[in-house]
MMTF fields as JSON, N, C-alpha, C and O atoms, coordinates in Angstrom:
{
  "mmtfVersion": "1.0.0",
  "mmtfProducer": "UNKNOWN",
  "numBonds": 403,
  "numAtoms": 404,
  "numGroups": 101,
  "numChains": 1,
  "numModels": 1,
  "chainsPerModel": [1],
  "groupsPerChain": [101],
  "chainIdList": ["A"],
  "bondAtomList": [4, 2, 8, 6, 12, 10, 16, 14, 20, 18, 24, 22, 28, 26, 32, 30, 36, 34, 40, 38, 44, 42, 48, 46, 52, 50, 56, 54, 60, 58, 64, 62, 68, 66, 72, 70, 76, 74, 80, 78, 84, 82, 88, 86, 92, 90, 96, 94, 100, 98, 104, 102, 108, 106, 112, 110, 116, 114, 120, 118, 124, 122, 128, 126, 132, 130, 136, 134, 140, 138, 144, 142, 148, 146, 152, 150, 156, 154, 160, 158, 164, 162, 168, 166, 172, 170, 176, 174, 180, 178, 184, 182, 188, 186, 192, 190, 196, 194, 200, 198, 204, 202, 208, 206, 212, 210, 216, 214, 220, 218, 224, 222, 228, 226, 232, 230, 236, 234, 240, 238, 244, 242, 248, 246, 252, 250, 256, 254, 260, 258, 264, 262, 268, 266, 272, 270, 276, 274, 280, 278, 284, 282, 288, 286, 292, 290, 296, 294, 300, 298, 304, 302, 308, 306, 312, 310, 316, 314, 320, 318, 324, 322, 328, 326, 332, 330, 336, 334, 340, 338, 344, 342, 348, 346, 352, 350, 356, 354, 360, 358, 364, 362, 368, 366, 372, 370, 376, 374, 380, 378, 384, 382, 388, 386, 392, 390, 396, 394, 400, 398],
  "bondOrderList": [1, 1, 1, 1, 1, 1, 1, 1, 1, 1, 1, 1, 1, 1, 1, 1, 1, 1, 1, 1, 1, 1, 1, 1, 1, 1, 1, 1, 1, 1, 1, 1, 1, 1, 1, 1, 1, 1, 1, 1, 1, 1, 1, 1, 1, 1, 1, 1, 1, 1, 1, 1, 1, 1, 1, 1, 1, 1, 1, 1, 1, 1, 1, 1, 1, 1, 1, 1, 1, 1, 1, 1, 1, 1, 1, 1, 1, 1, 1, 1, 1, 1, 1, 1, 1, 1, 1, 1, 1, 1, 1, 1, 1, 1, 1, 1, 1, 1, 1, 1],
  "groupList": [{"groupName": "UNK", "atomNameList": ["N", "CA", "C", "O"], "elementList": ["N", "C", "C", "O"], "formalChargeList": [0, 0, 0, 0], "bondAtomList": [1, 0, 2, 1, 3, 2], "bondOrderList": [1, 1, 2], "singleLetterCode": "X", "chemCompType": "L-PEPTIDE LINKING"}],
  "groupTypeList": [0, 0, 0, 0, 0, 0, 0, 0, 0, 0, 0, 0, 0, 0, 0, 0, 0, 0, 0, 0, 0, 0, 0, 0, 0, 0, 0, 0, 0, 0, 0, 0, 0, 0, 0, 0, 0, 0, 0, 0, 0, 0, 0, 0, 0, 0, 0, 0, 0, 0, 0, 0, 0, 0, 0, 0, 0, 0, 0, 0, 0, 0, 0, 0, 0, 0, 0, 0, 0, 0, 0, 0, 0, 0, 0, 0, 0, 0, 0, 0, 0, 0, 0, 0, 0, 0, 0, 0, 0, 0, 0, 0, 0, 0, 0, 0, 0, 0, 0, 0, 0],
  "groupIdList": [1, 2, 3, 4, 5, 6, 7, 8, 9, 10, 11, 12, 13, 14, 15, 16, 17, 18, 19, 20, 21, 22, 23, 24, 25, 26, 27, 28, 29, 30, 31, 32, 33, 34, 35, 36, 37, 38, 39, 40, 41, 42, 43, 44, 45, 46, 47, 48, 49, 50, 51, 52, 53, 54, 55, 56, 57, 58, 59, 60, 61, 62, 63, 64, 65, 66, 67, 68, 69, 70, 71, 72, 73, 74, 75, 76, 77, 78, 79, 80, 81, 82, 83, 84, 85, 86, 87, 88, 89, 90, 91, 92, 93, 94, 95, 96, 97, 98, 99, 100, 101],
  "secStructList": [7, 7, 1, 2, 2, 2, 2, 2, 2, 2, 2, 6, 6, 6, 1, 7, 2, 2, 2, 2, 2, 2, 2, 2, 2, 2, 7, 7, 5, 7, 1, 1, 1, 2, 2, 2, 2, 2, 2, 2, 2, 2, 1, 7, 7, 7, 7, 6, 6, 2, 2, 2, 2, 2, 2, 2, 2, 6, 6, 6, 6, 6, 1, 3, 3, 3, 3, 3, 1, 1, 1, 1, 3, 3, 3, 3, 3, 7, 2, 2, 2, 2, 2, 2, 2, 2, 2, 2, 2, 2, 2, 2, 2, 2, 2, 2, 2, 2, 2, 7, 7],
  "xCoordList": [144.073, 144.966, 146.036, 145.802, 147.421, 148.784, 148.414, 147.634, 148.872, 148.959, 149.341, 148.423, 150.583, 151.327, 150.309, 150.002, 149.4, 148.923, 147.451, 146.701, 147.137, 145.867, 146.677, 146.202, 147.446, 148.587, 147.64, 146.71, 148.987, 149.198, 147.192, 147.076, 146.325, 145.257, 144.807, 144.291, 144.789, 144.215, 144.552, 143.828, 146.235, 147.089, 146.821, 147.031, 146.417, 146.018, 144.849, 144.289, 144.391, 142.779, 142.227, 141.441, 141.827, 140.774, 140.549, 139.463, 142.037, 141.989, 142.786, 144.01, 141.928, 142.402, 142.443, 143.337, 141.77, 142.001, 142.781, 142.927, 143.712, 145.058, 146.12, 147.101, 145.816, 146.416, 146.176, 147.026, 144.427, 143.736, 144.416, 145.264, 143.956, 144.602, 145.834, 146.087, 146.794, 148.445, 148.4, 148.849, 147.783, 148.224, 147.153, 147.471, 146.262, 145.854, 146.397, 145.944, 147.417, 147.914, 149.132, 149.743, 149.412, 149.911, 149.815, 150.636, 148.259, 147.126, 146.318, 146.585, 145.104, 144.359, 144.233, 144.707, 143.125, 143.045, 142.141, 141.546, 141.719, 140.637, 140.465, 141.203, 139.235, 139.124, 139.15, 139.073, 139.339, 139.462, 141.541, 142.344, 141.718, 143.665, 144.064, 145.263, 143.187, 143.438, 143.852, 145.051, 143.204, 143.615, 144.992, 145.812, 145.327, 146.768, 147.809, 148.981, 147.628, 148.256, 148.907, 150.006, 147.994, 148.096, 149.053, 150.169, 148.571, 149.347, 150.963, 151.87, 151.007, 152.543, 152.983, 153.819, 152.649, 153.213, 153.395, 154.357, 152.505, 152.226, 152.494, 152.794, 152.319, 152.713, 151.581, 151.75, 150.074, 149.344, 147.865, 147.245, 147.355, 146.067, 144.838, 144.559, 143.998, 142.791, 141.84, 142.067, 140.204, 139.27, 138.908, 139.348, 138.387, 137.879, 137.057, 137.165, 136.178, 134.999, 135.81, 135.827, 136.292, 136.863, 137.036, 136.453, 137.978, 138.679, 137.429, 137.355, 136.707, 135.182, 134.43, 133.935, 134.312, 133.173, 134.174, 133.615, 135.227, 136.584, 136.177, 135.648, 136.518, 136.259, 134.849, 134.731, 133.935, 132.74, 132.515, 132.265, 132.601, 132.682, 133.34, 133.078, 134.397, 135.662, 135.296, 135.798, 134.421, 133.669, 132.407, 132.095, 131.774, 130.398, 130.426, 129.506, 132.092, 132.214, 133.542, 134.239, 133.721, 134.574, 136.155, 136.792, 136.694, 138.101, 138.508, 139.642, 137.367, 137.79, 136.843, 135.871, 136.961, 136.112, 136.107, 137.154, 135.351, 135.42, 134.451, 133.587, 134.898, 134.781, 134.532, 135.339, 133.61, 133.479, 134.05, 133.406, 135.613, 136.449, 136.743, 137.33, 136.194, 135.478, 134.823, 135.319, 133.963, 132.751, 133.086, 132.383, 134.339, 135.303, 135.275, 135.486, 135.01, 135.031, 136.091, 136.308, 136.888, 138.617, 138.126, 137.151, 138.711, 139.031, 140.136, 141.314, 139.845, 141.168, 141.343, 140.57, 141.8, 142.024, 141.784, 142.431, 140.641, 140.419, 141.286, 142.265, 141.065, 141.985, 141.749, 142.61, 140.506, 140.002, 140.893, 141.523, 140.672, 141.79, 142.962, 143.415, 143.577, 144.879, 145.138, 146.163, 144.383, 144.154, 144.703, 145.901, 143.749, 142.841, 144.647, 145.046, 145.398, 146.479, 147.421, 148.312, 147.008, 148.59, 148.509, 149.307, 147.003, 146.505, 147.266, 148.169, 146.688, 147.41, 148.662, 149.179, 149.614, 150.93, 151.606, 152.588, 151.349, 151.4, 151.174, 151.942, 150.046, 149.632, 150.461, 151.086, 150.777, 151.891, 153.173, 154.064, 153.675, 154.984, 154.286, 154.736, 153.486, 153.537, 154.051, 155.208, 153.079, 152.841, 154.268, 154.718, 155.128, 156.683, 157.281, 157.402, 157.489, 158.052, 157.812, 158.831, 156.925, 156.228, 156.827, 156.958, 157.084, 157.379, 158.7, 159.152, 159.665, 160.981, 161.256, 162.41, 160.328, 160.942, 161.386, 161.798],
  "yCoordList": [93.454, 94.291, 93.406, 92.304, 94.088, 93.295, 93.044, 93.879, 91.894, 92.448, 93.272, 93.884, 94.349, 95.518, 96.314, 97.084, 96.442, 97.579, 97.567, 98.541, 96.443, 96.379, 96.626, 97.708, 96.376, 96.504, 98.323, 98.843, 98.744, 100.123, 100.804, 101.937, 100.284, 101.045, 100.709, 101.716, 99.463, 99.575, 100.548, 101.014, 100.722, 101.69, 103.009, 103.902, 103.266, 104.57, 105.104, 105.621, 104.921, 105.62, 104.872, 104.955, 103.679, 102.739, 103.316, 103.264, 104.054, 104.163, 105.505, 105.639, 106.355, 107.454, 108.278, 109.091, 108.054, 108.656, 108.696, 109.504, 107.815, 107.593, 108.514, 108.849, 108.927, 110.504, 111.834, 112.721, 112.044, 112.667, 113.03, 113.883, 112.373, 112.432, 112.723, 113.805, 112.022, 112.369, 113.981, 114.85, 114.212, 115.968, 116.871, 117.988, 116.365, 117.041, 117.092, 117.805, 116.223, 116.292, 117.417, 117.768, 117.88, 118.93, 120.398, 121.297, 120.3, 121.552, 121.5, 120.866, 122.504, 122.244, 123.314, 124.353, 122.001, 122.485, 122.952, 121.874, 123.367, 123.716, 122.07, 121.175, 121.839, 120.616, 120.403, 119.376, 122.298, 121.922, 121.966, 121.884, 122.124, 121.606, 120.43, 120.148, 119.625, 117.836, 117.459, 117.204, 117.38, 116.545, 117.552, 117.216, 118.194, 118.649, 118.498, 118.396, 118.462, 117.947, 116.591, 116.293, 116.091, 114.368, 114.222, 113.707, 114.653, 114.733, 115.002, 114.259, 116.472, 116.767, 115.783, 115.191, 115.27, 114.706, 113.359, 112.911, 112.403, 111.23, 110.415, 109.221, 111.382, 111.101, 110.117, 109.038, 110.761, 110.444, 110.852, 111.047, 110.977, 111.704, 111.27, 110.261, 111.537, 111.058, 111.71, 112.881, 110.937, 112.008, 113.06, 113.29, 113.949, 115.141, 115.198, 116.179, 114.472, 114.358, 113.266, 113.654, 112.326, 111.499, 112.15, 111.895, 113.081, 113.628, 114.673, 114.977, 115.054, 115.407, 114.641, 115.018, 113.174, 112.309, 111.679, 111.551, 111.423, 110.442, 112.047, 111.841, 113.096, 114.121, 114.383, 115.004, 113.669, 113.835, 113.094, 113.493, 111.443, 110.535, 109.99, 109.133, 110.642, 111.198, 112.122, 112.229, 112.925, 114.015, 113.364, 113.566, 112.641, 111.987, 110.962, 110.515, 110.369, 109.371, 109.675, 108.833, 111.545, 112.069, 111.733, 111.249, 111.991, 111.654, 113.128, 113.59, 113.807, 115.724, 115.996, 115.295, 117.181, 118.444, 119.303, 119.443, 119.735, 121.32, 122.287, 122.056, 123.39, 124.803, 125.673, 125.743, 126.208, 127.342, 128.823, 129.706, 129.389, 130.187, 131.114, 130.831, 132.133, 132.848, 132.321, 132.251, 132.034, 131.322, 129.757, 129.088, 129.441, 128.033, 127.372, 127.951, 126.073, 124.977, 123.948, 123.086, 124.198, 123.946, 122.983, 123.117, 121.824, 120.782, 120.381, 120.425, 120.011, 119.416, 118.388, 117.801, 117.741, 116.177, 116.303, 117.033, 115.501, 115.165, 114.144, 113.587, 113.894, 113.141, 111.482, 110.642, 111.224, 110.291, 109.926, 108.919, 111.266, 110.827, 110.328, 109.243, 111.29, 111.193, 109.591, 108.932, 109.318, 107.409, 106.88, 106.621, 106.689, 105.809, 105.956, 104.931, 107.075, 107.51, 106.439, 105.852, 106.303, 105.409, 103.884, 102.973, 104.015, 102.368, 102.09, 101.282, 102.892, 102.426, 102.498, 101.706, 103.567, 103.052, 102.204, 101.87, 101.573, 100.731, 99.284, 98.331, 99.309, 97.998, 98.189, 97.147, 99.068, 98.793, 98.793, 98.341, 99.111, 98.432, 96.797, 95.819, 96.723, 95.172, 94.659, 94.293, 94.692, 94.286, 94.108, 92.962, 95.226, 95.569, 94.178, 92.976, 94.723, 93.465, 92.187, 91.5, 91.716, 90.132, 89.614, 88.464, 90.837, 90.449, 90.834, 90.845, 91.225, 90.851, 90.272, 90.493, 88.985, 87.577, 86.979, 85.866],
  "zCoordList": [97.713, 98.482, 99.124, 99.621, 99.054, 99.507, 100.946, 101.404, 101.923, 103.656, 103.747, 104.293, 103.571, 104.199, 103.872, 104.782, 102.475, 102.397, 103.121, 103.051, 103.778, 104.245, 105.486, 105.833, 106.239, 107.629, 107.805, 108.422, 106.501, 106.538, 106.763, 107.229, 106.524, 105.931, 107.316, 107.803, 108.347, 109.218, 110.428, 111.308, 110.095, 111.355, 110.965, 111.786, 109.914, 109.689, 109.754, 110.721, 108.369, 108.262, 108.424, 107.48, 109.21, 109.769, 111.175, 111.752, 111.849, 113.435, 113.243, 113.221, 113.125, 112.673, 114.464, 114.701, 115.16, 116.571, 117.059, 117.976, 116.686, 117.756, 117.275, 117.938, 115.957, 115.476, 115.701, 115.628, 116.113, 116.549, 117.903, 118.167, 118.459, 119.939, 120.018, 120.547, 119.613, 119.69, 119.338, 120.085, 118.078, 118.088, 119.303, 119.711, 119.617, 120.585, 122.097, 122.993, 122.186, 123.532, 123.364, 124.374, 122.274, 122.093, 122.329, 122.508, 122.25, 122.583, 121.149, 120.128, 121.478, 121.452, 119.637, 119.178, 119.101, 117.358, 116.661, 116.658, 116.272, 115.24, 114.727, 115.14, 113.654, 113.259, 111.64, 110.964, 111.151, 109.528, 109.522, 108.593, 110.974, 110.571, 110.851, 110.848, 111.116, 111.62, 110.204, 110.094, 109.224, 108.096, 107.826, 108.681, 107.328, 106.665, 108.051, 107.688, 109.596, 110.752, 110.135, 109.666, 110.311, 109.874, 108.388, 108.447, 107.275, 106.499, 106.49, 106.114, 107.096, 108.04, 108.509, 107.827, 109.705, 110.673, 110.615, 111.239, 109.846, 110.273, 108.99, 109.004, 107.567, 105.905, 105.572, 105.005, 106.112, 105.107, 104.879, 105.925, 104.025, 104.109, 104.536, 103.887, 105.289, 105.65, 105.016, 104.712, 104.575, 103.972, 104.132, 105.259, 103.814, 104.064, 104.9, 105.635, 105.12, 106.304, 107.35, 108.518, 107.163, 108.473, 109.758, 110.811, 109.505, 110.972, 111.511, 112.701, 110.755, 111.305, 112.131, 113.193, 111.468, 111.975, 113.377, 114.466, 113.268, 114.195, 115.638, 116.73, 115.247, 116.192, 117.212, 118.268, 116.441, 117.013, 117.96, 119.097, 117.46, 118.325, 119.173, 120.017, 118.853, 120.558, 121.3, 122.419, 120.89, 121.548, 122.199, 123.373, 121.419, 122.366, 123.135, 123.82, 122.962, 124.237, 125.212, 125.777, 125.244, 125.996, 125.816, 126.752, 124.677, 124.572, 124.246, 124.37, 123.798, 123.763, 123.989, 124.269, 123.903, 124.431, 123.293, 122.661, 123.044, 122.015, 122.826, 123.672, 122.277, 122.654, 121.448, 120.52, 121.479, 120.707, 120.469, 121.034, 119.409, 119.82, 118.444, 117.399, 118.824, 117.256, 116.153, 115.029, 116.396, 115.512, 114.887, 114.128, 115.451, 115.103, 116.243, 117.309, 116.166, 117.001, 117.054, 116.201, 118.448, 118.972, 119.553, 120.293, 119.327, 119.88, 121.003, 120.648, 122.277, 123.238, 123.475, 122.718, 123.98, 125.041, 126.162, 126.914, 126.549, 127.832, 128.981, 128.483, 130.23, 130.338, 130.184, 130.448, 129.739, 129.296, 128.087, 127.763, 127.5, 125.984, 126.323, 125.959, 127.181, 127.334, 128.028, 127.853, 128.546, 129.191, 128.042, 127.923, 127.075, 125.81, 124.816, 124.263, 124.737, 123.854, 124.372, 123.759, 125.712, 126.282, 126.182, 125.96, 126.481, 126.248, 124.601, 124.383, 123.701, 122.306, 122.174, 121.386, 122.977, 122.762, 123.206, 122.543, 124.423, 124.882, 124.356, 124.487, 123.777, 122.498, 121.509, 121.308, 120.761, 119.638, 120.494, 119.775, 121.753, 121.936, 122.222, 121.624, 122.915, 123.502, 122.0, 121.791, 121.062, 119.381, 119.146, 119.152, 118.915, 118.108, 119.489, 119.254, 120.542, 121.397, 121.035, 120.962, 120.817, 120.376, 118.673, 118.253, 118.007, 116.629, 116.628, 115.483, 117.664, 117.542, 118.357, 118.724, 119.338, 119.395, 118.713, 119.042]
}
């Protein structure tokens, strides 16, 4: 694998939460529209089960919340999440700042 394309694989579907989160500070989603979200928005696809398993364990260490809302389970951002979203944007500006020294 090239660097850019190992770059690209870690900013994406390695750390797929930080996409998660960004559309959830939007309001709040169902979890079978995370993958085609991501696709839209971000131009690229994550597995079919990923944004399942990435949802859970943002859920069991409080970065969302879900709710049960006609037999479908909606996902939100907590404000834990909403912390954790800034911490990462914040690291890719520090990052972009440092590599246009």
């Amino acid at each position: 694998m090239l660097p850019f394309e190992r770059l690209q694989n870690l900013n994406t579907k390695e750390n797929l939460w930080i996409y998660i989160l960004s559309l959830l500070k939007k309001g709040p989603v169902y979890a079978w529209e995370i993958q085609s979200m991501i696709e839209k928005k971000f131009g690229f696809k994550p597995g079919r089960i990923t944004p399942y398993r990435a949802l859970y364990r943002l859920e069991e260490d409080g970065f969302v919340k879900s709710l049960m809302e006609e037999r479908r389970r909606m996902y939100k951002i907590t404000s834990k999440g909403e912390e954790e979203i800034k911490k990462a944007k914040n690291f890719y500006r520090t990052m972009m700042d440092q590599l246009n020294d």
